[in-house]
N, C-alpha and C positions, 0 to 999 in steps of 0.2 A: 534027503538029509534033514535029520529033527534042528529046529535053532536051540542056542545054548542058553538055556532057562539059568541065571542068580536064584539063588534060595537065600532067607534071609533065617540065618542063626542066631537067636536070640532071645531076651526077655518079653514077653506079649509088651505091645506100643501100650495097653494099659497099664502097666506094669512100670513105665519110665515116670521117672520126677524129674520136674523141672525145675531150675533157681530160678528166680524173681530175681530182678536188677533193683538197689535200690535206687528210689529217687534223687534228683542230683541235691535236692537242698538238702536232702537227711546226711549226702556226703561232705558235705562242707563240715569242718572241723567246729567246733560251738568257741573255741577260743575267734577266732577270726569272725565271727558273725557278734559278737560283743566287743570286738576291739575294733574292729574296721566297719561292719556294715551297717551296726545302729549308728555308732556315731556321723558317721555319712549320713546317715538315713535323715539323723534328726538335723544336722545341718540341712540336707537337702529343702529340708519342709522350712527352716527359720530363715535361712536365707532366700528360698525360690518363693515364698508363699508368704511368710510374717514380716520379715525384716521391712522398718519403712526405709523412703529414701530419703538420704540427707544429701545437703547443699552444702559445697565447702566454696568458703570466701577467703582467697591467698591476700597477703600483703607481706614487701617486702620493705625494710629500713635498715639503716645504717647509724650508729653513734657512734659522733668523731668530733674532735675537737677541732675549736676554730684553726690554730695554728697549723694543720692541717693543711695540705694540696685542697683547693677547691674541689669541691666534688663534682661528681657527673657516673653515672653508671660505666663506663670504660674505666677512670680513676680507682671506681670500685672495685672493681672485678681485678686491680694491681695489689690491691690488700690495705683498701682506705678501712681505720676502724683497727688494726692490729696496734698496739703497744700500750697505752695508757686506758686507752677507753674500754680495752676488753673489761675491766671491771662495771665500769657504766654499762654496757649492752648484757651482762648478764645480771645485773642489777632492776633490768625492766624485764630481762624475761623470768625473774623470780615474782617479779611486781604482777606480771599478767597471770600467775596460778597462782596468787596469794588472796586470801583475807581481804587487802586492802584492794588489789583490783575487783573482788567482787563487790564490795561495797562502792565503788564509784559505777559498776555496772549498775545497781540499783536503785542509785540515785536517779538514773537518764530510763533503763527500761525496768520489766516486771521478769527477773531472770527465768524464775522458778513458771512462771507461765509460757514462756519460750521454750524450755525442756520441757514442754507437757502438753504440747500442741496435739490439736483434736487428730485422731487419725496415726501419731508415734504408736507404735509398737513396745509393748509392758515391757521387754526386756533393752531396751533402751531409752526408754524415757525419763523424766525424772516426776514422782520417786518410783522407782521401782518395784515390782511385784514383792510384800511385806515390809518395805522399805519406810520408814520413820522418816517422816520429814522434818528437817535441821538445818541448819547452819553446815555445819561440817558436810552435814551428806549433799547437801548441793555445792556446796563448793566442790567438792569430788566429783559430783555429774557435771559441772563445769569445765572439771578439768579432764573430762573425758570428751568433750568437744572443743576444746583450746590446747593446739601443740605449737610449742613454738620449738625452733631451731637455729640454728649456727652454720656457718659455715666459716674456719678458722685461716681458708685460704684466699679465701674476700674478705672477710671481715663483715657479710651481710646475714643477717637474722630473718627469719623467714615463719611470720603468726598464720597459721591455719586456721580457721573457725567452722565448726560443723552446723548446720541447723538444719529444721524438719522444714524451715523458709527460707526461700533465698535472700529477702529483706534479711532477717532476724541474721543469716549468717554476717553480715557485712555488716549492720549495726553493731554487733557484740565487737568486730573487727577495729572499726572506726574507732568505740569510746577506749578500747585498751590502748589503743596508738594514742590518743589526747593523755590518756592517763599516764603512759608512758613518758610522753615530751613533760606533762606535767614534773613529773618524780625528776626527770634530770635537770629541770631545771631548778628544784627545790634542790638535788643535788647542787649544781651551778652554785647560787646565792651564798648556801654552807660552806662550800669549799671556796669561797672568796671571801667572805667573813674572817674566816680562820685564816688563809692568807694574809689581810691586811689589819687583821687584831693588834699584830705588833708593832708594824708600823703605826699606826692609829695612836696605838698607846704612846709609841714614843714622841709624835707631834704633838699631843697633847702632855708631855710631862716639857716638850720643849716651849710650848704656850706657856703654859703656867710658870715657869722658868723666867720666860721672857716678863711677863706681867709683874712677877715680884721686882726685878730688878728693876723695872721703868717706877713700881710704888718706890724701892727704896730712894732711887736718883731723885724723884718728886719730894719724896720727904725731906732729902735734904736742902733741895732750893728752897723749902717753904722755912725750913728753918733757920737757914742763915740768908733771908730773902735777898737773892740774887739768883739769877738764873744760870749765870757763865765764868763761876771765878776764874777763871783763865784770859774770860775779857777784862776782866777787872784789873788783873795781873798786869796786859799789854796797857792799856791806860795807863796806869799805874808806872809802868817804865816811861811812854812818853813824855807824860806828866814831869816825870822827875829828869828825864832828858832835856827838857825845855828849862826847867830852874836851873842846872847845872850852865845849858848856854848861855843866860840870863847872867847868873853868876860870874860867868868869863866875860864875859861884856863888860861888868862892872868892877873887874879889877883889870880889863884893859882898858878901860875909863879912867881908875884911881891911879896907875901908873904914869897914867899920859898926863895927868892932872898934879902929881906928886914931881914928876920931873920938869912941869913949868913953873907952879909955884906950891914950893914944900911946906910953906906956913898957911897953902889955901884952907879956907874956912867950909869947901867943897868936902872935902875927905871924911872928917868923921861921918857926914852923913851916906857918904859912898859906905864906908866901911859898916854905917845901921845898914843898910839894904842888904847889902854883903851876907851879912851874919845876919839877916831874914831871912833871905832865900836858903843860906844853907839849912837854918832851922828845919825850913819848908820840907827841903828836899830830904833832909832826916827822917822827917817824921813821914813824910811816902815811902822814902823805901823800908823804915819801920814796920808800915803796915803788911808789908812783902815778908821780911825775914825777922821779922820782929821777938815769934816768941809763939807759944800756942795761938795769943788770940787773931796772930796773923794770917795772909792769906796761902802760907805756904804749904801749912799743914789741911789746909782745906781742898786747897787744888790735888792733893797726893791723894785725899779721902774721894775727891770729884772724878778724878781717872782714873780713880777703882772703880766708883760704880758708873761711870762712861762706857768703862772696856768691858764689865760686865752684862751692860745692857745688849751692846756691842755683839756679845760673846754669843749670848742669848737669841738674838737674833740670827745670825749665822746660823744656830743651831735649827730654829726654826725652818729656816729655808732650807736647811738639808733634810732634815723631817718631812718637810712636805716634799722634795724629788721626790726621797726614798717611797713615800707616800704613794705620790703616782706613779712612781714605778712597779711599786707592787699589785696595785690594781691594773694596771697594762698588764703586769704578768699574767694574773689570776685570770684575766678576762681570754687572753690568748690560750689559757686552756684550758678554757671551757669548754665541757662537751654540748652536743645537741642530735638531736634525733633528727634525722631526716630519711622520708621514704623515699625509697626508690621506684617501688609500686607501690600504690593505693589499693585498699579493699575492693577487688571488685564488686559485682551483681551477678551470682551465679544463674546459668540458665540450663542446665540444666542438672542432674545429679548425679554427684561421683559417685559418692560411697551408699549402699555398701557395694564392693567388686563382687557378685554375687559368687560367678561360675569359681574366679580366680581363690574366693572365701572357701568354696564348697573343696576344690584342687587341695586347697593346701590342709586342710580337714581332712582329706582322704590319704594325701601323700603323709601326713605325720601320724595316722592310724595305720597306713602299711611299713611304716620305719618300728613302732611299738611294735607293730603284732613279728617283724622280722627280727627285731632282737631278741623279741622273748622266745621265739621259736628257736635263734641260735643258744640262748641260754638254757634252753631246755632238753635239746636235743644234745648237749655236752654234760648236761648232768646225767641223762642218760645213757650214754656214752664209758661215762664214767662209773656207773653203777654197774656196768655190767663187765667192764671190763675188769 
C-alpha cells in the first residue's frame, strides 16, 4: 500500500505577501500621547529629577478673649475661639499674606534671599525663570510658601511655612506669630480706646463741672468774706436767744422791784437796759431777715452753690465707677493669640510628595483625555447617525 501523499494547491510561497504588524507606539492614538503621556513625562522629570525639597515648619494658635474659659488644648479642641474673636483670627491670617507681614519679615530676615537659596530649583524659587523682581512679586512667592488655615470647629488656626531650610522654615514661622500677637494687640488698645472714649469724656466734662462750681462757692466766700453763712446764721440765733433771756431777767427783775417799791428809783434804769437789749436783739435778728443786705438771701445763694458743688461731685464719683467699669469691660474682651504649638525644626522634608505629584498629574491627564474621548466619540455618533 502507497501512503497518502497532501499536495499543496495553490499560489508559489513566492507569490505570498505578508502584513507587517504595526509597532505598538505608532498605535497609541497621538491625542493620548499629548494629553496623558507628555505631560506625565514632564512631570515625571520636574518632580523625580528637578524639584528641590522643602522644609515645612507647622504652628498652631488660637485668638480668644480673656473672658473666655481658660485655655488648654482639650478646652480647645470644645470650640475655644468661636464667636467674637472669629474676626480677630482672620484678621492675623490676612496680616500673615499681607504687605504689612512681609515688611515685618524684612525688618528681622533677608526674605528674597531665603526664596533663592543656593541649590532651589528655577521653577520654585523666587524670582522665577523671566520673572522681575518686586515688591508685589515677592510678596506672591511668599505667599506661595505661607498657608494659613482654620478650623471652624476648634476654633484653631494652623501657619504652614515652606522653605528650601529647615531654619528659614521656622524663622519665617516664629516672626508671623510675633507679628501676629503684635496686630491683636494693637487691636486690644483701639478697641479699649473707643470703649472708654465715652466714658473718659464724660468724667472729664464731670471734673470740669465739679471745678467750676467749687470757683463759683470760692467766689462767693471771698466776696462777702465769710466762709459759712449758715454759721453765722446759728450765732446769730444764739446770740439773740441769750439777749431775749437777759431781757426776761430784767423785767422779772423790774416786776419784783415795782411790786416792793413802785416809786423805786431802780426802774427807769431797769427799763434803759430793757429797751438795750431789745435794741440789741433787733438789730441781730435784723441782720438775719433784715432786707437784701442780710444774711437770708445770702444763705439761699450759699445752698445753691453748696448743693451744686454737692451735685458735682456725686456726678464725678459716678463718672469714674462708670469709668472703671468700662475699662473692666473692654479689658475682659480682649483678644490675644495664644499658641497651641510652636514652630517646629523640620528634620526632614515633606514637600514636594513626589510619586503622590507625579499620580495626580497622570490621574487628571487620564480624566481629560476620557472626556474628550467621550465628547468625541458622541459627536461622532451623531454625525453619522
Amino acid at each position: 500500500m502507497t501512503e497518502p501523499k497532501l499536495n499543496y494547491v495553490g499560489p508559489p510561497p513566492e507569490a505570498l505577501t505578508y502584513e507587517r504588524r504595526t509597532p505598538l507606539w505608532k498605535r497609541i492614538p497621538l491625542a493620548f500621547l499629548l494629553v496623558v503621556v507628555a505631560p506625565t513625562a514632564l512631570a515625571a522629570v520636574y518632580f523625580l529629577l528637578i524639584a528641590s525639597p522643602l522644609y515645612v515648619s507647622e504652628a498652631r494658635f488660637v485668638v480668644r478673649s480673656a473672658g473666655q474659659t481658660p485655655s488648654s488644648l482639650g478646652l480647645a479642641l470644645q470650640g475655644v475661639g468661636l464667636g467674637q474673636t472669629h474676626s480677630d483670627a482672620f484678621a492675623v491670617h490676612e496680616y500673615m499674606t499681607s504687605a504689612d507681614g512681609l515688611k515685618d519679615l524684612q525688618k528681622r530676615i533677608d526674605v528674597s534671599s531665603v526664596l533663592s537659596r543656593p541649590g532651589a530649583d528655577l521653577f520654585s524659587r523666587y524670582p522665577r525663570i523671566g520673572e522681575v523682581p518686586s515688591e508685589e512679586g515677592l510678596l506672591k512667592a511668599l505667599n506661595r510658601f505661607v498657608v494659613v488655615g482654620y478650623d471652624s470647629s476648634t476654633g484653631i488656626s494652623t501657619l504652614e511655612v515652606k522653605a528650601f531650610r529647615p531654619k528659614d522654615a521656622q524663622n519665617i514661622a516664629t516672626i508671623l506669630l510675633d507679628g501676629g500677637e503684635g496686630l491683636v494687640n494693637r487691636l486690644n488698645e483701639r478697641s479699649v480706646n473707643d470703649a472708654v472714649r465715652q466714658a473718659r469724656l464724660t468724667r472729664e466734662n464731670a471734673i470740669n463741672n465739679l471745678a467750676r462750681a467749687q470757683a463759683e462757692l470760692t467766689g462767693f466766700r471771698n466776696r462777702q468774706a465769710f466762709v459759712d453763712p449758715q454759721t453765722l446764721v446759728t450765732e446769730n440765733a444764739e446770740l439773740v436767744g441769750q439777749l431775749n433771756a437777759r431781757i426776761a431777767e430784767l423785767q422779772a427783775e423790774r416786776s419784783q422791784v415795782a411790786s416792793q417799791t413802785p416809786e423805786s428809783p431802780q426802774l427807769p434804769a431797769i427799763d434803759a437796759r430793757i429797751a438795750a437789749y431789745r435794741r440789741q436783739a433787733d438789730a441781730e435778728r435784723s441782720k438775719v431777715t433784715g432786707g437784701a443786705a442780710s444774711l437770708a438771701p445770702q444763705v439761699g445763694v450759699y445752698e445753691e452753690l453748696s448743693f451744686n458743688r454737692e451735685l458735682a461731685t456725686r456726678e464725678v464719683a459716678t463718672a469714674t465707677t462708670a469709668l472703671l467699669a468700662a475699662e473692666q469691660e473692654a479689658r475682659r474682651q480682649q483678644a490675644y493669640l495664644e499658641r497651641v504649638v510652636s514652630p517646629n525644626l523640620p528634620q526632614t522634608a515633606q514637600e514636594p510628595r513626589r510619586w503622590l505629584s507625579l499620580l495626580a498629574v497622570f490621574s487628571t491627564a487620564m480624566l481629560l483625555y476620557g472626556l474628550g474621548w467621550l465628547i468625541w466619540a458622541g459627536v461622532r455618533e451623531h454625525r453619522q447617525g
